[in-house]
Z-matrix of the N, CA and C atoms (Angstrom, degrees):
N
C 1 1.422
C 2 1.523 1 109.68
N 3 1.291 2 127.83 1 -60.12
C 4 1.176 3 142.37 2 179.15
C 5 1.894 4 108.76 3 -97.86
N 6 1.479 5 118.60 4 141.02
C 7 1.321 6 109.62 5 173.63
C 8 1.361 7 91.84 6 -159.87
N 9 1.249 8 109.02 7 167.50
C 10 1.423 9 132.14 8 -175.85
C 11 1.114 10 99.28 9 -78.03
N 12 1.918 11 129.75 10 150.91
C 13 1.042 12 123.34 11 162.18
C 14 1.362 13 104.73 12 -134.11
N 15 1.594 14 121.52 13 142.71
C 16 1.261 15 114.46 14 168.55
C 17 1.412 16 124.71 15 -82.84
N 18 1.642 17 104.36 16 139.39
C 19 1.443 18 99.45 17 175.64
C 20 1.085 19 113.84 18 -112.10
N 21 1.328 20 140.77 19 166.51
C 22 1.569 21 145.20 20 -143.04
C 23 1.622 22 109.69 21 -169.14
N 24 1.633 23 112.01 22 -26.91
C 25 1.116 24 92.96 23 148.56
C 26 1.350 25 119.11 24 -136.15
N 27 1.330 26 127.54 25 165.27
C 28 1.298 27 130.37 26 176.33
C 29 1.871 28 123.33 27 -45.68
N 30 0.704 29 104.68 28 157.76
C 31 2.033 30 100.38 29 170.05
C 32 1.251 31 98.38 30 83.73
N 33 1.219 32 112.33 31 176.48
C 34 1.334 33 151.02 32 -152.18
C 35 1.619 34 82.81 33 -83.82
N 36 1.451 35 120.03 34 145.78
C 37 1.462 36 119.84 35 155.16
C 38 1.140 37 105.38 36 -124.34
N 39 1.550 38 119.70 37 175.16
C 40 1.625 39 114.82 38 -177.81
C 41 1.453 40 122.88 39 -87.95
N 42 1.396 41 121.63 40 9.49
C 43 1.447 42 128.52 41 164.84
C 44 1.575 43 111.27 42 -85.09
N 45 1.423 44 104.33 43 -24.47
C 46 1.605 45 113.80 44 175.35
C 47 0.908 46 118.58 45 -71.73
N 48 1.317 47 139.59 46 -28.77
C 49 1.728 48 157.13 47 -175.66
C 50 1.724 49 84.20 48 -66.50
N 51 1.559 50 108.01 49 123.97
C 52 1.314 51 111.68 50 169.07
C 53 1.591 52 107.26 51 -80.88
N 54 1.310 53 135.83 52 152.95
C 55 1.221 54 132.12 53 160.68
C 56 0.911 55 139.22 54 -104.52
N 57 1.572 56 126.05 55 147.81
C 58 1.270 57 119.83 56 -145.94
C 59 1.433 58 136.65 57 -124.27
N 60 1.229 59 130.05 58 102.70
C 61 2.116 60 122.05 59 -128.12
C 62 1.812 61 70.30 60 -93.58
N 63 1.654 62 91.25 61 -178.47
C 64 1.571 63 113.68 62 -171.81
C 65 1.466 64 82.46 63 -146.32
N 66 1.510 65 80.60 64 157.85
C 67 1.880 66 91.09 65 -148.61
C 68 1.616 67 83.76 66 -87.92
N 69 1.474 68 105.68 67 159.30
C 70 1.285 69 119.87 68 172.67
C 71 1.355 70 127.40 69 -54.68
N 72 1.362 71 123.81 70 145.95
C 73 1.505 72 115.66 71 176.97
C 74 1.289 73 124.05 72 -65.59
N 75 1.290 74 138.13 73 165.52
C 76 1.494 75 132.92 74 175.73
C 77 1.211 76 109.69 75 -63.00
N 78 1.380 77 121.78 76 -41.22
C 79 1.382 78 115.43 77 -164.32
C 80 1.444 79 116.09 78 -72.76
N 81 1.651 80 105.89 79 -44.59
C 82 1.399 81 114.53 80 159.61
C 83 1.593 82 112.01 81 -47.56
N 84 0.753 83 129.56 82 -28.70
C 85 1.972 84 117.48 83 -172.17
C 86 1.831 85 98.68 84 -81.25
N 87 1.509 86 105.39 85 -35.08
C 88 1.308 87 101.03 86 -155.48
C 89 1.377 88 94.56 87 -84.73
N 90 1.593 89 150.65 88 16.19
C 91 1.057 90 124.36 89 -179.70
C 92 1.526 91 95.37 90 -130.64
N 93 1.175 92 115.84 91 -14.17
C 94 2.115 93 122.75 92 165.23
C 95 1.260 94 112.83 93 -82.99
N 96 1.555 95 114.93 94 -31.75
C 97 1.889 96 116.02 95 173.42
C 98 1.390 97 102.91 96 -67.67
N 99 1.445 98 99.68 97 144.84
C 100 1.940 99 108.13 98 151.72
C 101 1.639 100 82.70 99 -85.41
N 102 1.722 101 65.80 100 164.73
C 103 1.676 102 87.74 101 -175.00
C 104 1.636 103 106.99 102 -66.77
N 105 0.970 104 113.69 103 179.91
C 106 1.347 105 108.86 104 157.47
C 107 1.647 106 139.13 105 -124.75
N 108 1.814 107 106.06 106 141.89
C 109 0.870 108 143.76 107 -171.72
C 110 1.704 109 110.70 108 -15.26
N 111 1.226 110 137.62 109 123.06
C 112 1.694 111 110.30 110 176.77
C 113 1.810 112 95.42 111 -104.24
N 114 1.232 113 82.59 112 147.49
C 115 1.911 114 102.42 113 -178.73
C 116 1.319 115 105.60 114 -68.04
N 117 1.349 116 115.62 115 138.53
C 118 1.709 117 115.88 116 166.15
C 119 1.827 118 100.07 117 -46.91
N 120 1.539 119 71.58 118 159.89
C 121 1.961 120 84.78 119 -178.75
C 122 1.657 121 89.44 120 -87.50
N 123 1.338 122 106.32 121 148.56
C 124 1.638 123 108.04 122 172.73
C 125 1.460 124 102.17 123 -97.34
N 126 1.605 125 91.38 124 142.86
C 127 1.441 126 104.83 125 -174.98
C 128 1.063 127 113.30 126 -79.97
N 129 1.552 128 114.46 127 151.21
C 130 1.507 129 127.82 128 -163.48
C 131 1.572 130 100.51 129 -89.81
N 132 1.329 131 105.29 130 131.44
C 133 1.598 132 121.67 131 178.45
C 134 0.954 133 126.53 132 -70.48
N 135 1.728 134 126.40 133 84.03
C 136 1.473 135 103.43 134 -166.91
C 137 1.219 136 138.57 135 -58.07
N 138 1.316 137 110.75 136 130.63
C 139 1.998 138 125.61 137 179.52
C 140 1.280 139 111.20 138 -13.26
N 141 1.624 140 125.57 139 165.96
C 142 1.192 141 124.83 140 167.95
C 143 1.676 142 99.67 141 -99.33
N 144 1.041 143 134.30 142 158.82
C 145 1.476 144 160.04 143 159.93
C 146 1.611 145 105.13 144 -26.97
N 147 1.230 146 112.86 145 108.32
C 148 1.660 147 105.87 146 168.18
C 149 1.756 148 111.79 147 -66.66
N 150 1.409 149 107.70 148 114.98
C 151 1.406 150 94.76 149 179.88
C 152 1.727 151 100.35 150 -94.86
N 153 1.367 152 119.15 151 160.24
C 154 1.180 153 135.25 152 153.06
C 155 1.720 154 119.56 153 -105.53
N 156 0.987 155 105.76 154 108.61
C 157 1.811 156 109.14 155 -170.32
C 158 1.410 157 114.25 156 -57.81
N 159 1.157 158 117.27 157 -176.46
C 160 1.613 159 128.14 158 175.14
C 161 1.221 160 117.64 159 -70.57
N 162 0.944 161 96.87 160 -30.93
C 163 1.783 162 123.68 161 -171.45
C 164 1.981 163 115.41 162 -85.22
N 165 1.601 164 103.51 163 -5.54
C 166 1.582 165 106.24 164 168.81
C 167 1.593 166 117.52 165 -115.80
N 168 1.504 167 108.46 166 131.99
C 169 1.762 168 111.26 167 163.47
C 170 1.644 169 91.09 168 -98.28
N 171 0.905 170 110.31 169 137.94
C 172 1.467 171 122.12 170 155.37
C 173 1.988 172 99.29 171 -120.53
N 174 1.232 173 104.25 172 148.52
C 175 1.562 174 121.69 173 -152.62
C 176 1.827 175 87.94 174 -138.41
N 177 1.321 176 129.78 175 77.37
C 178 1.264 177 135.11 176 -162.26
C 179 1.364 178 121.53 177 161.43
N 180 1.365 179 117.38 178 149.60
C 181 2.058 180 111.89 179 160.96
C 182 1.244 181 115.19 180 -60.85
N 183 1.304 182 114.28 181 142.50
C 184 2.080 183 113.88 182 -175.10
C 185 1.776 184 79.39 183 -129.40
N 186 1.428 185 96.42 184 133.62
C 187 1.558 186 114.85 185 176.84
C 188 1.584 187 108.05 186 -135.17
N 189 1.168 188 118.52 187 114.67
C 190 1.764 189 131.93 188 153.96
C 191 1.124 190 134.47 189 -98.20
N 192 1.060 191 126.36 190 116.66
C 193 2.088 192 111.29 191 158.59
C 194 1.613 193 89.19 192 -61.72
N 195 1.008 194 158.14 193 155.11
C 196 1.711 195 162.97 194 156.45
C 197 1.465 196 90.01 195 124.08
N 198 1.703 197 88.46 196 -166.75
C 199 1.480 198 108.24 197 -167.66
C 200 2.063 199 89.42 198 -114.08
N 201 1.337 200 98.96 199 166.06
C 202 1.540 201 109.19 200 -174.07
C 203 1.857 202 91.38 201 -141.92
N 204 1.115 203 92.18 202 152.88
C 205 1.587 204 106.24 203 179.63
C 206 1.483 205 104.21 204 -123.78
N 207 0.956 206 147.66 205 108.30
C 208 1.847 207 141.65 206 177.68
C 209 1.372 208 98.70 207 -94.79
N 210 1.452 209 115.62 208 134.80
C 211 0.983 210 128.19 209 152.87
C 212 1.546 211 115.10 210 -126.35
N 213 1.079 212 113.61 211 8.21
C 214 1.323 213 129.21 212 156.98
C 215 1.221 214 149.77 213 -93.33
N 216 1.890 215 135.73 214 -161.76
C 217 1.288 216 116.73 215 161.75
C 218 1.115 217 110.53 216 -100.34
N 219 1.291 218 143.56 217 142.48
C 220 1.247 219 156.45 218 159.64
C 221 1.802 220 116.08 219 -111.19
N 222 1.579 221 128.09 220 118.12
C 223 0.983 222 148.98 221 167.97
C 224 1.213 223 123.10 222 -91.74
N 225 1.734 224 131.72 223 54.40
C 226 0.851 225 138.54 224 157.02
C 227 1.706 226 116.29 225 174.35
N 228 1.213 227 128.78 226 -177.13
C 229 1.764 228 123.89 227 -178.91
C 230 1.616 229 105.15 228 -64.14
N 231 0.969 230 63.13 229 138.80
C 232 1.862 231 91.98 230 167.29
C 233 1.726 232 115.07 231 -111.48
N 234 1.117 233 118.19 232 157.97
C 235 1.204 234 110.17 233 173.23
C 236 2.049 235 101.13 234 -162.59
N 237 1.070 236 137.65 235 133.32
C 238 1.045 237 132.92 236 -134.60
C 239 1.651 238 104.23 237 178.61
N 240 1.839 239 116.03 238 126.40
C 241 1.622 240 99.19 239 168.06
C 242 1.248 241 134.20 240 -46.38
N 243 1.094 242 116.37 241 -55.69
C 244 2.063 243 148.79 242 149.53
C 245 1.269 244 124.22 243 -93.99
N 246 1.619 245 114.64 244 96.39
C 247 1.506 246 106.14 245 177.64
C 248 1.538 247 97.28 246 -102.35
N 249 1.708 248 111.70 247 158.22
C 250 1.369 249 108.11 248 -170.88
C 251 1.792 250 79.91 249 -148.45
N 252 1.350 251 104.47 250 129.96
C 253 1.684 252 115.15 251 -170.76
C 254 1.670 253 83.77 252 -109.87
N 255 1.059 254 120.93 253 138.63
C 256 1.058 255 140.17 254 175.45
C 257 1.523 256 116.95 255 -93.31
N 258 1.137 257 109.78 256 159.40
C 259 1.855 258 95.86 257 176.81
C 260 1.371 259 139.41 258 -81.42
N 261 1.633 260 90.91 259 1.72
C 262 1.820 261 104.16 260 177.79
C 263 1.208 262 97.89 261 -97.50
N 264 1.713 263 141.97 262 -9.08
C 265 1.532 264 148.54 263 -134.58
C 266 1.409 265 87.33 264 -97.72
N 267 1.281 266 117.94 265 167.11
C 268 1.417 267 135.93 266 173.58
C 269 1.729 268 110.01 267 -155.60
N 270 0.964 269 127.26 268 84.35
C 271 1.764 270 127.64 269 -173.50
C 272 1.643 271 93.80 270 -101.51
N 273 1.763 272 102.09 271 129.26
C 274 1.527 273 113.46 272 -169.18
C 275 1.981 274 85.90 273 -117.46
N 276 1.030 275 95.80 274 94.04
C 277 1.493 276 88.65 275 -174.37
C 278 1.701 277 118.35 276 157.43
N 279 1.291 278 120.45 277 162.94
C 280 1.610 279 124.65 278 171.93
C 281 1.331 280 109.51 279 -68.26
N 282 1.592 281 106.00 280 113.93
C 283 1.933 282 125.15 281 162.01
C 284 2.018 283 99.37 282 -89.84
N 285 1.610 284 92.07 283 123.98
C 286 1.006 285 86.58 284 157.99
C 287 1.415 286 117.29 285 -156.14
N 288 1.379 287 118.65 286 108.74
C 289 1.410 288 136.26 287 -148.51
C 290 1.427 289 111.33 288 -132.01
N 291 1.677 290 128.61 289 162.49
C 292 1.730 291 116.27 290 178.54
C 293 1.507 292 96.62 291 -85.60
N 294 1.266 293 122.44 292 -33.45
C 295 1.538 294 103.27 293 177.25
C 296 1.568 295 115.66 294 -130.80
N 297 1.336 296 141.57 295 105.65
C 298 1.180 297 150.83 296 177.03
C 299 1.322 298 126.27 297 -88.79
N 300 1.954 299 114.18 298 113.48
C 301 1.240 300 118.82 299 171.83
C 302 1.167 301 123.04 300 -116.86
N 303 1.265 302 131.03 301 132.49
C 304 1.388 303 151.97 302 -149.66
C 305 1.718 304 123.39 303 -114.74
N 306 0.915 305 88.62 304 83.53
C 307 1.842 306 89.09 305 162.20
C 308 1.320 307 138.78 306 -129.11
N 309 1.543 308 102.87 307 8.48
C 310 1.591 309 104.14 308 179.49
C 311 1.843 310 93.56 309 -129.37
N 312 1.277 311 133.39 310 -156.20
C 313 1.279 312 123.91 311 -172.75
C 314 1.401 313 110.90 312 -130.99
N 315 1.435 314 105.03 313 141.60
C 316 1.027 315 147.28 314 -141.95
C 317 1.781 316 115.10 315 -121.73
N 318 1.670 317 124.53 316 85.67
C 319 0.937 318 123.73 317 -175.28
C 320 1.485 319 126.24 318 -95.33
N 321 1.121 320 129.61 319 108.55
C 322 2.063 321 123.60 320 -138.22
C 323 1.289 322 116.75 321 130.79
N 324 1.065 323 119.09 322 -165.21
C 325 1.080 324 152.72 323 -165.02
C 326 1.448 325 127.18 324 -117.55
N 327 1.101 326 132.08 325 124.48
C 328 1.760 327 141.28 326 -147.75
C 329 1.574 328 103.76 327 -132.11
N 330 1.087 329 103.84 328 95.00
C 331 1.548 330 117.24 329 169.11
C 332 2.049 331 98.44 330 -90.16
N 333 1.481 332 102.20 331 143.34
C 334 1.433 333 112.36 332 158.23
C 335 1.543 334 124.77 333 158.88
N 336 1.014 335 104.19 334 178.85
C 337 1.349 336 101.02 335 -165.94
C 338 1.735 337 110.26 336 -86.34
N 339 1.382 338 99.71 337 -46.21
C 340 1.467 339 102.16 338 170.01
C 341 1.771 340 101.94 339 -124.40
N 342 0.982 341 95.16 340 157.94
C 343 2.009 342 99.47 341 -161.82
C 344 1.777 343 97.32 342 -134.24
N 345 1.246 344 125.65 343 110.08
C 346 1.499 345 113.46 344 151.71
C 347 1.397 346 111.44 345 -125.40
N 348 1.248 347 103.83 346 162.26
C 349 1.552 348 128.06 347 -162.23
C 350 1.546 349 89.23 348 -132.81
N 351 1.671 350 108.80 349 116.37
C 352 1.185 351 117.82 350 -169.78
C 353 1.841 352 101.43 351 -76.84
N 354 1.010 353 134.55 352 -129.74
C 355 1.199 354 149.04 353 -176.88
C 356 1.685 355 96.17 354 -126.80
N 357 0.883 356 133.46 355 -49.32
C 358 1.471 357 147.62 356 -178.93
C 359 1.800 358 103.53 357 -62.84
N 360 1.411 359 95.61 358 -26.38
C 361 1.576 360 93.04 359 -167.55
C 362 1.291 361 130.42 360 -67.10
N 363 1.704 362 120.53 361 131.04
C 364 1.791 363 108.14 362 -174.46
C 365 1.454 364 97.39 363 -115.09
N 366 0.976 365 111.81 364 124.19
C 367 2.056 366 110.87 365 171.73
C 368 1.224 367 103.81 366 -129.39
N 369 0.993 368 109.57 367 137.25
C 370 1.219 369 122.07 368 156.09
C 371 1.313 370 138.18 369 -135.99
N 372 1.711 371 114.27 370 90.00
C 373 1.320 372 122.16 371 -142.33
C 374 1.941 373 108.41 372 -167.75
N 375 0.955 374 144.81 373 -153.28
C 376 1.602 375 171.96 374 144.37
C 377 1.729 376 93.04 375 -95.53
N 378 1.307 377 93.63 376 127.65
C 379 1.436 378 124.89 377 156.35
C 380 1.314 379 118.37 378 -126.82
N 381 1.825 380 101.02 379 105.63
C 382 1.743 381 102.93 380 164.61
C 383 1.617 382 104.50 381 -104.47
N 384 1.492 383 120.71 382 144.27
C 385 0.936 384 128.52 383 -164.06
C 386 1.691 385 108.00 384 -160.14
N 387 1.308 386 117.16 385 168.03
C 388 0.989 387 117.68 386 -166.43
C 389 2.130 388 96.11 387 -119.00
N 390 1.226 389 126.60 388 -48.05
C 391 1.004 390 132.24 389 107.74
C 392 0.930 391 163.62 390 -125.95
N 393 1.690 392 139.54 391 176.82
C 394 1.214 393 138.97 392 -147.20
C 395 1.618 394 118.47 393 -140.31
N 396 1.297 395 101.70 394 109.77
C 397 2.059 396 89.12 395 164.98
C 398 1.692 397 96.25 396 -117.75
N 399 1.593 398 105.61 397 154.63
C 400 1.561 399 110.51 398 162.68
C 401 1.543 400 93.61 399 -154.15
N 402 1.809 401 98.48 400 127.09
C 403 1.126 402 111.53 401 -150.14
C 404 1.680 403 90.57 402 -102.39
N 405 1.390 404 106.18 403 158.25
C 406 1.895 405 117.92 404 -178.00
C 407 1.229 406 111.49 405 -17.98
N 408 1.397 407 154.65 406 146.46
C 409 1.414 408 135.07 407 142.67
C 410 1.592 409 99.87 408 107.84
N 411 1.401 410 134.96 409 -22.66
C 412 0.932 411 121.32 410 179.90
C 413 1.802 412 130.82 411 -82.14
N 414 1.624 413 137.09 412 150.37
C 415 1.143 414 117.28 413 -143.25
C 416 1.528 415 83.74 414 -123.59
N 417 1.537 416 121.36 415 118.57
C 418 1.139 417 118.65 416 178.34
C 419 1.927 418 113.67 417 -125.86
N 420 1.268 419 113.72 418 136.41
C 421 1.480 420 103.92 419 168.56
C 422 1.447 421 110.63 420 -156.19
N 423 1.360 422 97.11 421 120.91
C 424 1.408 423 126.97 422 -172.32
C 425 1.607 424 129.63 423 155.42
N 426 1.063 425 139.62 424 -167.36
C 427 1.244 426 126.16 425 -161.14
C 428 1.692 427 85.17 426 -121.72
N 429 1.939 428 107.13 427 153.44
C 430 1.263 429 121.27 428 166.61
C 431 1.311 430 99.01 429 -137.56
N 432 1.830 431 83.99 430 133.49
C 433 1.991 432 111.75 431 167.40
C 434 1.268 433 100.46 432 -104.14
N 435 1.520 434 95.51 433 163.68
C 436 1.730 435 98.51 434 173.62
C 437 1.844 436 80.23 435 -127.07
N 438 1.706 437 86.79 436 140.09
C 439 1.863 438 106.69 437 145.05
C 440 1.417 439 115.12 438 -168.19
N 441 1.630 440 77.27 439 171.12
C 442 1.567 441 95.67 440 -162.33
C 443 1.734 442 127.18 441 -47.76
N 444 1.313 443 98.31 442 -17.20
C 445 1.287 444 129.74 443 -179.73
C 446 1.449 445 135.85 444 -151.77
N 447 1.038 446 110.07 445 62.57
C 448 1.720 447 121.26 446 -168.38
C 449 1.296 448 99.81 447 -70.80
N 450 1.129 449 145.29 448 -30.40
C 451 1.453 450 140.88 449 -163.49
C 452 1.097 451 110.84 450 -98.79
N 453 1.537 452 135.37 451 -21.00
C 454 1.352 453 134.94 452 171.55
C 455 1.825 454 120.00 453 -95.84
N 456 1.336 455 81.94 454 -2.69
C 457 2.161 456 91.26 455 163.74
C 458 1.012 457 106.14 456 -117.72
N 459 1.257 458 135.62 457 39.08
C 460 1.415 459 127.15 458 -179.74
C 461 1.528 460 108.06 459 -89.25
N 462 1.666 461 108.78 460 -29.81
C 463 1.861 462 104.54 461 177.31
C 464 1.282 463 103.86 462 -75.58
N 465 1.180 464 137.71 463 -12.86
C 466 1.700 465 152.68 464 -154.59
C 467 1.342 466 94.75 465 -91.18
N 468 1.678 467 155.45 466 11.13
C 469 1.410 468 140.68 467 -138.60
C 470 1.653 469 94.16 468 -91.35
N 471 1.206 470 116.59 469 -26.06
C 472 1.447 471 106.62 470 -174.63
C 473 1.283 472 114.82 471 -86.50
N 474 1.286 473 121.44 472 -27.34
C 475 1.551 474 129.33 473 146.94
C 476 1.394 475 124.15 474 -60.29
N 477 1.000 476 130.02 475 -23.66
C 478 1.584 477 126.89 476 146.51
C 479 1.455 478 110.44 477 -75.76
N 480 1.064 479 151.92 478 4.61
C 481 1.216 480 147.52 479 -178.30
C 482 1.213 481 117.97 480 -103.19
N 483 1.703 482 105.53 481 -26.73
C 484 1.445 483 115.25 482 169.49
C 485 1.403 484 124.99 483 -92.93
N 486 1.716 485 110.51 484 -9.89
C 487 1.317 486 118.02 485 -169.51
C 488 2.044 487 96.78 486 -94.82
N 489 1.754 488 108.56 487 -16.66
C 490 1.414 489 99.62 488 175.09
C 491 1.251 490 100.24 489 -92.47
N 492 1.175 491 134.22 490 -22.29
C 493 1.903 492 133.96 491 169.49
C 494 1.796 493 103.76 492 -40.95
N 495 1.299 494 90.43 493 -35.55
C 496 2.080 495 88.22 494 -152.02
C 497 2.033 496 84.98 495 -76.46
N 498 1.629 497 126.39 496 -18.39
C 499 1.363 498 111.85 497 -151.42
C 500 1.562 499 80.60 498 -112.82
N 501 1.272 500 138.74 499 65.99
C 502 1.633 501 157.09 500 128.16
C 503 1.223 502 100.82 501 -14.31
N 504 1.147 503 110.57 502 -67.31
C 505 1.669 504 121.41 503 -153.23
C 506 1.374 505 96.78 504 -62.35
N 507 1.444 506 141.34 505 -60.15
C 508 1.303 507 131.58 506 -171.00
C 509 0.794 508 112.23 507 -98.79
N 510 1.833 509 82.06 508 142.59
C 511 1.621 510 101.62 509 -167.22
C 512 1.877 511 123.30 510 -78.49
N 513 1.628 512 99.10 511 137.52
C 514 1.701 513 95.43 512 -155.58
C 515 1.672 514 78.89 513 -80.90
N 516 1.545 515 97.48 514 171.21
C 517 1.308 516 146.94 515 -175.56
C 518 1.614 517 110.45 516 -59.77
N 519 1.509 518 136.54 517 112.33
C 520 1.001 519 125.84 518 160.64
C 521 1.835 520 140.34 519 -48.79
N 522 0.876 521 132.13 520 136.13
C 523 1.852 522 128.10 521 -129.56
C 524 1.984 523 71.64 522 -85.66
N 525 1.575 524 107.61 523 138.59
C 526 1.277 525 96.89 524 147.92
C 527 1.378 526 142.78 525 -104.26
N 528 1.419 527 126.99 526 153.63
C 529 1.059 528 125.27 527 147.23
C 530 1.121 529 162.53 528 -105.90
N 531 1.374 530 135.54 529 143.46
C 532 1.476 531 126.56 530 -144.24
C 533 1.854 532 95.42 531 -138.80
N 534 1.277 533 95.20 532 112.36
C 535 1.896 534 99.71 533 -175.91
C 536 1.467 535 94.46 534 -142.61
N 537 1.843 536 95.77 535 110.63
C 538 1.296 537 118.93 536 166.81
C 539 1.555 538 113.07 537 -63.22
């Protein structure tokens, strides 16, 4: 590949002159290239948790596509991908979220897909849910339904109100209670 060459006379010779290509035309590249490749789309990182501190009442509905963390009071529905009530939180109002966690108290009504009731947790409300844990210690009063979809009939309440009117005849469910 490489070899020695003798030189004999001084100066530049014409094998020494490096040579020098010119870059290809566009048109030439574009009909010898494949096209090119497109990069995966990078996946979007899901958000961190809107927290609300100890230190806020909000007196209103709070609505997210994301997740919300309360550590506060809130005076009215919430609705949220992941709501997580904290144990200083106090929500006077309808939660209705796909997955709901509970550790501070909770006055309303609990729509979701999965529902826990921490040990810390006080509600006092109806829980429809699709499922449910409530772990030792937690203080619950009100009645829980299960369906297949609690979170997507939640604007529907007056249409569920008429579809439990028509079922008179059977007898509803005594409210439970759960006192740690």
């Amino acid at each position: 590949m490489f070899s020695k060459t003798r030189t004999t006379e001084s100066g530049p010779q014409f094998n020494d002159i490096p040579e020098t290509t010119t870059p290809p035309k566009p048109s030439e590249t574009a009909t010898s290239a494949a096209p090119p490749i497109p990069s995966p789309a990078p996946k979007k990182a899901k958000p961190a948790a809107s927290v609300l501190s100890s230190d806020i009442t909000i007196t209103g509905n709070v609505r997210s596509s994301g997740d919300i963390q309360i550590e506060g009071n809130i005076e009215g529905d919430v609705r949220a991908q992941t709501l997580i009530v904290g144990e200083t939180a106090t929500v006077k109002g309808e939660v209705i979220a796909d997955e709901v966690i509970t550790h501070g108290r909770v006055i309303g009504r609990l729509r979701g897909l999965k529902i826990r009731l921490s040990s810390s947790a006080r509600v006092e409300g109806d829980i429809i849910h699709k499922a449910i844990a409530i772990e030792s210690g937690a203080q619950f009063e009100g009645s829980v339904q299960r369906h297949e979809d609690p979170v997507g009939g939640a604007n529907n309440s007056s249409s569920q109100r008429s579809q439990s009117s028509n079922l008179s005849s059977v007898p509803s469910p005594a409210p439970a209670k759960a006192v740690g």
